[in-house]
KELO-718138 format. One record per residue (C-alpha): residue number from 1; chain; x negated, y negated, z. Coordinates in nm, 4 decimals, padded with zeros to 6 digits, always signed. Layout:
residues N
     i   ch          X          Y          Z
   NUM    A          X          Y          Z
...
This chain:
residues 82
     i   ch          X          Y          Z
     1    A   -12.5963   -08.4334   +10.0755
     2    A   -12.4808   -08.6340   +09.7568
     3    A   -12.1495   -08.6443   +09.5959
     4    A   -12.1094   -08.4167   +09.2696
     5    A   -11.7635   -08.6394   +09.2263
     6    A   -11.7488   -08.8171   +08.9326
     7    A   -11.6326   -09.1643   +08.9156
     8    A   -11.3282   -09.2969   +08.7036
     9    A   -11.5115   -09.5463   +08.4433
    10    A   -11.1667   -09.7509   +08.4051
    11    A   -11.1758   -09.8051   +08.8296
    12    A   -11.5553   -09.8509   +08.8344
    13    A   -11.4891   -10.1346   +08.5345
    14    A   -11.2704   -10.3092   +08.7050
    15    A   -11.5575   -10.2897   +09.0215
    16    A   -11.7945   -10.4393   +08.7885
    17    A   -11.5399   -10.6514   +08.6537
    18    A   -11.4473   -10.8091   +09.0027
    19    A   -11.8651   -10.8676   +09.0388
    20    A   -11.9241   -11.0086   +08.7385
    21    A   -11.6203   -11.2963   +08.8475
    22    A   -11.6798   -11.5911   +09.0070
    23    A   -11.4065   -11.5014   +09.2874
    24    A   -11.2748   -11.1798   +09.2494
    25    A   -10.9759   -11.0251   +09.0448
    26    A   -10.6141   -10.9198   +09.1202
    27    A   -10.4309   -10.6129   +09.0939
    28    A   -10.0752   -10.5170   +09.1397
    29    A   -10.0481   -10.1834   +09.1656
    30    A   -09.7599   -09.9452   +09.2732
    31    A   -09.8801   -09.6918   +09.5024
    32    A   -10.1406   -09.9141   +09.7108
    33    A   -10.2757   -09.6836   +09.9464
    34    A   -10.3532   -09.4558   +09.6795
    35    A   -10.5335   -09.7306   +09.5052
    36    A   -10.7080   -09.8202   +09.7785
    37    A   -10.8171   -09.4408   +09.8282
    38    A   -10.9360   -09.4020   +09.4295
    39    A   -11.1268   -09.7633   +09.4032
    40    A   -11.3627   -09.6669   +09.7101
    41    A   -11.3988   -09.3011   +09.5626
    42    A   -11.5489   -09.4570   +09.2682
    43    A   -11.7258   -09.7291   +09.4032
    44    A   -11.9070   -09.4512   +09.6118
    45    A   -11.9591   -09.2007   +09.3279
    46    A   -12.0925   -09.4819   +09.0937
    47    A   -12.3909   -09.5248   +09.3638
    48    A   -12.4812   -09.8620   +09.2620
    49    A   -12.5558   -10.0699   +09.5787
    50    A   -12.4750   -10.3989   +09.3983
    51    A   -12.1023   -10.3294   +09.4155
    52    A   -12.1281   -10.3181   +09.7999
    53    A   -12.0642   -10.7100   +09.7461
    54    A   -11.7429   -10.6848   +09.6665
    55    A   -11.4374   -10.5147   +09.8840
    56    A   -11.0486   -10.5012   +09.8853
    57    A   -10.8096   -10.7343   +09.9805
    58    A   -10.4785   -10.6220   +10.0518
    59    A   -10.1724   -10.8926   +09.9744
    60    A   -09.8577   -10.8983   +10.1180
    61    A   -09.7051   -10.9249   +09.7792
    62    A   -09.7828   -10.5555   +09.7258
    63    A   -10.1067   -10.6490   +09.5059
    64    A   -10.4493   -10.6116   +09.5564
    65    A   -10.8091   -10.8284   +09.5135
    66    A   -11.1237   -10.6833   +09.4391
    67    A   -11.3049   -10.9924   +09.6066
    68    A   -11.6625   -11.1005   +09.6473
    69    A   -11.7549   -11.0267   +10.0429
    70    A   -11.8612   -11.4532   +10.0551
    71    A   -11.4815   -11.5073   +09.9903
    72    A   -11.2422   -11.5754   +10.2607
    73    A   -10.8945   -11.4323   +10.1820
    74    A   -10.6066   -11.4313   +10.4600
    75    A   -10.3294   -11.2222   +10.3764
    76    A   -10.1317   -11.3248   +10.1593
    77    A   -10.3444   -11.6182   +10.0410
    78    A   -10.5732   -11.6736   +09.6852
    79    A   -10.9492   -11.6711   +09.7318
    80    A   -11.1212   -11.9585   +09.9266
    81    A   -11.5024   -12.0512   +09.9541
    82    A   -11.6498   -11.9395   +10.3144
């Protein structure tokens, strides 16, 4: 069964966005979970395999990185080379 849901082009930009970086990018947001919810929604309804590389990070701080699956990030901590 495939999905007939759509995907929101400014979420799935910001997936390619976060691919295209060398790292990763940040994002504070105010209703996180929510976020978290919509930015896999998309990533799935966009069906593009590439942006399986690249996941969420949740921060302490209340933000959020779209980072590269090679990156280490502890909580609470920038992006570090594995």
């Amino acid at each position: 069964m495939t999905s007939t849901a759509k995907p929101s082009p400014a979420l799935t930009a910001l997936w390619y966005r976060a691919l295209a970086s060398e790292f990763g990018i940040e994002l504070t947001v105010t209703h996180l979970e929510q976020t978290v919810a919509d930015l896999y929604a998309s990533r799935k309804a966009t069906n593009d395999p590439r942006l399986e590389a690249v996941q969420v990070a949740r921060m302490k701080d209340g933000s959020i990185w779209l980072v590269k699956r090679e990156m280490k990030m502890e909580e609470g901590d920038a992006p570090a080379l594995t």
